[in-house]
Each structure stands twice: as structure tokens, then as C-alpha cells.
C-alpha positions in Angstrom: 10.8 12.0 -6.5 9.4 8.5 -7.9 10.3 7.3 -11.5 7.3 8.9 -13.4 8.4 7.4 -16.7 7.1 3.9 -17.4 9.4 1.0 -18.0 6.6 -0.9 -19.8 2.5 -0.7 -19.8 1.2 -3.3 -18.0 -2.2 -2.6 -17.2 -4.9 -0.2 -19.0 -7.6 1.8 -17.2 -10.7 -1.0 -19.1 -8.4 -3.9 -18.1 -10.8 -6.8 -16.7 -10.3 -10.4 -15.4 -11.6 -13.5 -17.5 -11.8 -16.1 -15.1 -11.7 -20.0 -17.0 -12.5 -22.3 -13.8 -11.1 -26.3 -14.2 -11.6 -29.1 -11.8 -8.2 -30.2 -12.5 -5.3 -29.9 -14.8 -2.0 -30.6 -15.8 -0.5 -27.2 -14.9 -2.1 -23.5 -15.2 1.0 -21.7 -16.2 1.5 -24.9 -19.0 -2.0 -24.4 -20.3 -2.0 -20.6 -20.3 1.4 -20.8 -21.9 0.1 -23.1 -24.7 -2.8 -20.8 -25.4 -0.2 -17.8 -25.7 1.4 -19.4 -28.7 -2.4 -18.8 -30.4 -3.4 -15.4 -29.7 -6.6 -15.5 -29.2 -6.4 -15.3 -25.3 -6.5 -11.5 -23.8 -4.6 -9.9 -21.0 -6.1 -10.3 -17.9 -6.9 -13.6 -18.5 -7.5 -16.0 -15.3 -6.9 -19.7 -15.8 -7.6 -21.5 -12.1 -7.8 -24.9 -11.0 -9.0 -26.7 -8.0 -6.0 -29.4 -8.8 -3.2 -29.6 -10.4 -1.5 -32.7 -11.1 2.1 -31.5 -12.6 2.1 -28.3 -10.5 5.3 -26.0 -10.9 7.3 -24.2 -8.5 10.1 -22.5 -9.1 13.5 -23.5 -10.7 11.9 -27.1 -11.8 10.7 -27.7 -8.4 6.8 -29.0 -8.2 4.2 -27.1 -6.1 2.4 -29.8 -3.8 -1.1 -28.9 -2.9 -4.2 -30.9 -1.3 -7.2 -30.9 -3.8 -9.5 -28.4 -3.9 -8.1 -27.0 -0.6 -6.1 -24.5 -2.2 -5.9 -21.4 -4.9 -3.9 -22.4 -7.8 -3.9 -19.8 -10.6 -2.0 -18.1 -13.8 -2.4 -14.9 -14.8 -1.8 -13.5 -18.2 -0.5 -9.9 -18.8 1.3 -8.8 -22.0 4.1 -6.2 -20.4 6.3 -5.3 -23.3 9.1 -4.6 -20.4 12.8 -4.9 -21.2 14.1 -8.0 -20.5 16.7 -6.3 -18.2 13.7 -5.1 -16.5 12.1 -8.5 -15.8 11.7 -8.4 -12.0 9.5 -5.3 -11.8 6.9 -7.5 -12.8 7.4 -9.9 -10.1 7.8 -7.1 -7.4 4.0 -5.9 -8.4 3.0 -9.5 -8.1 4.7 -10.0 -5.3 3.1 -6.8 -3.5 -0.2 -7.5 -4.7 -0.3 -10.8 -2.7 1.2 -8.6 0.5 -1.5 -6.0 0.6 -3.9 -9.0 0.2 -2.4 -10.6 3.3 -2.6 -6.9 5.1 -5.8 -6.6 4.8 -6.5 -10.2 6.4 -4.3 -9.0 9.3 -2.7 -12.3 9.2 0.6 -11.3 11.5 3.6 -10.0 9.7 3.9 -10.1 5.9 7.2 -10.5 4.4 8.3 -11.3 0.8 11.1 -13.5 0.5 13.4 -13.5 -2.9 12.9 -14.1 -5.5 9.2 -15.4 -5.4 8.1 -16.3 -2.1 5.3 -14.4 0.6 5.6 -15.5 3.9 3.9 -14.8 7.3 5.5 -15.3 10.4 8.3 -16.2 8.7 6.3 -19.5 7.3 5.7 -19.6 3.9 1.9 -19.1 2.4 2.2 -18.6 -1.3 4.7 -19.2 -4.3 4.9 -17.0 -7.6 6.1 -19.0 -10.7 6.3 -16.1 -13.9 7.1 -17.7 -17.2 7.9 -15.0 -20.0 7.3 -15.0 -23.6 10.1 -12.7 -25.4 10.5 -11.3 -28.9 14.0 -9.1 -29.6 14.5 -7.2 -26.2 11.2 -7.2 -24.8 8.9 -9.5 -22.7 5.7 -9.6 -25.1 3.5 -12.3 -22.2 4.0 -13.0 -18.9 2.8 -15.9 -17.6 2.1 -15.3 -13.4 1.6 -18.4 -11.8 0.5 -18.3 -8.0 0.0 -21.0 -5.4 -1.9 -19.7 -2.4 -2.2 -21.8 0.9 -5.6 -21.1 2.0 -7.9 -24.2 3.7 -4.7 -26.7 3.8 -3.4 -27.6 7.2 -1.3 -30.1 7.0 1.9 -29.8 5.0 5.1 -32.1 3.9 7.7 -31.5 6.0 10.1 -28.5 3.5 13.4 -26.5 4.7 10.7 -23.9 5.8 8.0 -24.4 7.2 4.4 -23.8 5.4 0.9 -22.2 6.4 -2.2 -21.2 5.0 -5.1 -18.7 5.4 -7.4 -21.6 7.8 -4.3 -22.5 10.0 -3.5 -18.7 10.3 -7.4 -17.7 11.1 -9.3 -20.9 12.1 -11.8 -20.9 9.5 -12.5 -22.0 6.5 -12.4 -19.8 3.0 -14.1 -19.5 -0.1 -11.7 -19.6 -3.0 -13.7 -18.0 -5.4 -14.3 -15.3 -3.3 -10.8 -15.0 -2.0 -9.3 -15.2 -5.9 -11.8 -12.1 -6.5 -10.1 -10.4 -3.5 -6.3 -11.2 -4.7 -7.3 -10.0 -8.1 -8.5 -6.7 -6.8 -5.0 -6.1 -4.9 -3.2 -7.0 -8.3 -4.8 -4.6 -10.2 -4.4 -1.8 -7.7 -0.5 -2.5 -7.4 -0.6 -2.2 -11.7 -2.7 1.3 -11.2 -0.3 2.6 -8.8 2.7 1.8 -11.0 0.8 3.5 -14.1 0.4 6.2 -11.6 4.1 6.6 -9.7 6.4 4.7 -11.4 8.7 2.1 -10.8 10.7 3.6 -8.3 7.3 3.7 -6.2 7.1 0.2 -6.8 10.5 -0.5 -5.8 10.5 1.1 -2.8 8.0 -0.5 -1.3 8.9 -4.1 -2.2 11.9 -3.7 -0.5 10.4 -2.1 2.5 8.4 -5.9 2.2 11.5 -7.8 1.8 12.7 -10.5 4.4 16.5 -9.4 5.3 16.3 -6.0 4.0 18.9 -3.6 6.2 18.4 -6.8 8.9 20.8 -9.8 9.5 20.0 -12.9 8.7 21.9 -16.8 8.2 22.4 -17.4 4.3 24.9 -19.7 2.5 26.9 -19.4 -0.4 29.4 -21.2 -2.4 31.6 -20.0 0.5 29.3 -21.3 3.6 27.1 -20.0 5.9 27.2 -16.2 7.1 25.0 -13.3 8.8 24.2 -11.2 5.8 22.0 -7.9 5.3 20.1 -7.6 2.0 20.9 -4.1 0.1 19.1 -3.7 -3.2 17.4 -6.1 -5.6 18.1 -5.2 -9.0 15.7 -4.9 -12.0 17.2 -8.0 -13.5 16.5 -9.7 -10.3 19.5 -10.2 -8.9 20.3 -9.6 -5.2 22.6 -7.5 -3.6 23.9 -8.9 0.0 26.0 -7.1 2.3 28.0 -9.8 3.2 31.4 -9.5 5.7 30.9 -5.6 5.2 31.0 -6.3 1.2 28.4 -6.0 -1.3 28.2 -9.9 -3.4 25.6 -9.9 -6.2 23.5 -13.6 -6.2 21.5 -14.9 -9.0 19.1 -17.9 -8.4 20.4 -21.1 -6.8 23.6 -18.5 -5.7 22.3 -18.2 -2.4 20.5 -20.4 0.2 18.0 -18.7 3.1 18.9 -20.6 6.0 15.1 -19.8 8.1 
């Protein structure tokens, strides 16, 4: 039976995307976090840029991307979820960007922890989410994306990268393509309202690279064949490792491919 009682609100049923368009910009997720502190901007708010020239990606790493060839985006919702509850948001982010990628029939769709989409086992997008918190609860989340789309030639990373042109030979309208991603956000926050967390859950690990399958990570204690087992609500992963459950937090734990 799923979860039918709500770890936080995080979308109502008149909730609509204000989209602010810029050329260029420091950093969306900066920007959007600076107009938090004001409170004048609403939920649902869009903030996208065509460049960015201090990009982030995750754990202080920068997210590189051509100008103009790419969708670079932050997303404001106002959650009021537990801070021990903080990855549900990114699992409905996360999912939202699958189902996008479903519908493109791209090849197979996979979400790598903690904030990664890939296809074919090469990454396309990034999700950066920046939280504001007051007491126990995450009052604004901040959900920055970076989506390869008409890119096609990448720095050489640990894994290698792809977009929407390389994957279908052609090129893509961002605009239009932002509306689409947007649409599959907001149907991902409807069915949580509507099933639950556990709903959610479920089908984020069903999505999740490694899940009940073997693959190389490293620890502190070196490489090994390991089987992902649960992801919990905090975020942290739970690897079956030498026929042992470990628990990894960021950095813990390195994907080898």
C-alpha cells in the first residue's frame, strides 16, 4: 500500500511556472537564492539562462557548458519537508527529468546517485538543490538543472557526456524543450500529492543505476563489485558490499563507469 500521508506539500493544484529568461549570468541557483532572501519571488518560479559564467555542479564542482547550446535552469519550490527528509525532493526531480527522457525514447534512462541522469550509461544532465532551512524544516529549495541538449563536443570527465543532438541528430529548441521538462516536473509533484512518498520511492529506485545489479565502486577501502540496496530519505546510500550492507554519504563512495 503506498505512503498516503504527505511528508511535505510541495506542489498545489493552481501551481504555475514563471519563467525569467537571461542571456547570461553568473549562476541561476546564485541568483534565485539571492532573491529567496527577499520574498517577493513565488514557487514555481523559473530563472533560465542561455550562459552561465560561474555555473555549479555539485559538491563545489563547476558545470561546464557551450553558450546557448544548452538548458541551464533553477527552479524554486518552497517544500516545508523535514530536513531528514531532504532527498525526496531530489528523487521527484530526478524522476521528472527520467520520464522526460522516456518520452524522447533516447535509449535507456538511468539515475545515478545522488544527482545525476544518464543514458546509455553517459551522462546528460546534473541536478544541483540548494535549501533554505528554518528550525527542522526546508522552507525553499533551490533545484538547479543542467541539461545537455544541442552540445556535441564535451571535455574529456571520469564519465563520459551526451546530449539530446548527439543522442537524436538534430537540433532542439530550448524553450520548447524547458516547457516539456517542466510539464514532467509537475506531473511527478501531482503524483506524490496523489500516492505518497513511498510511490515516489519506488520508482526512483526502480530508475537507479546499480539497484539489485553489480557494479565497480570504491571506497576508503578500494575498489569492489557492489549492489545498491536502498537510498534513504536523508540521502544516504545503502550498498551491499562483500554480502554486507555499508551506508555512504557524498564523497564516501566513487562510481567507477
Amino acid at each position: 500500500m503506498p505512503d498516503l500521508k504527505p511528508l511535505f506539500c510541495m506542489i498545489s493544484s493552481d501551481f504555475k511556472f514563471q519563467i525569467f529568461n537571461f542571456s547570461e549570468i553568473d549562476s541561476t541557483n546564485s541568483y534565485a537564492l539571492d532573491l529567496v532572501k527577499t520574498n517577493i519571488v513565488k514557487e514555481g518560479t523559473v530563472f533560465y539562462s542561455k550562459y552561465q559564467l560561474k555555473g555549479k555542479g555539485q559538491q563545489g564542482n563547476v558545470w561546464d557548458s557551450e553558450q546557448g547550446k544548452n538548458l541551464l535552469f533553477s527552479l524554486l519550490l518552497k517544500p516545508r519537508v523535514k530536513v531528514e527528509n531532504q532527498f525526496l525532493i531530489s528523487q521527484c526531480i530526478a524522476l521528472g527529468l527520467k520520464y522526460y527522457l522516456d518520452s524522447l525514447a533516447v535509449g535507456q534512462v538511468e539515475v545515478k546517485w545522488p544527482n545525476d541522469i544518464l543514458v546509455n550509461r553517459q551522462k546528460i544532465a546534473g541536478i544541483l538543490i540548494e535549501n533554505s532551512i528554518e528550525g527542522s524544516l526546508i522552507t525553499n529549495s533551490v533545484v538547479g538543472i543542467g541539461f545537455n541538449t544541442n552540445q556535441i563536443e564535451f571535455e574529456p570527465y571520469s564519465r563520459k557526456a551526451t546530449s539530446l543532438k548527439l543522442l537524436k541528430g538534430e537540433e532542439f529548441n530550448l524553450n520548447l524543450e524547458l516547457s516539456q521538462i517542466l510539464i514532467y516536473l509537475k506531473k511527478v509533484f501531482e503524483d506524490y500529492q496523489m500516492y505518497g512518498a513511498n510511490y515516489i520511492k519506488t520508482h526512483y529506485l526502480e530508475s537507479l543505476y546499480g539497484f539489485h545489479k553489480p557494479i565497480p565502486l570504491e571506497d576508503e577501502k578500494g575498489q569492489f563489485k557492489g549492489k545498491i540496496a536502498d537510498v534513504l530519505n536523508s540521502g544516504i546510500l545503502r550498498v551491499w558490499r562483500n554480502g554486507k550492507l555499508s551506508s555512504y554519504d557524498l564523497k564516501q563512495l566513487k562510481f567507477i563507469s
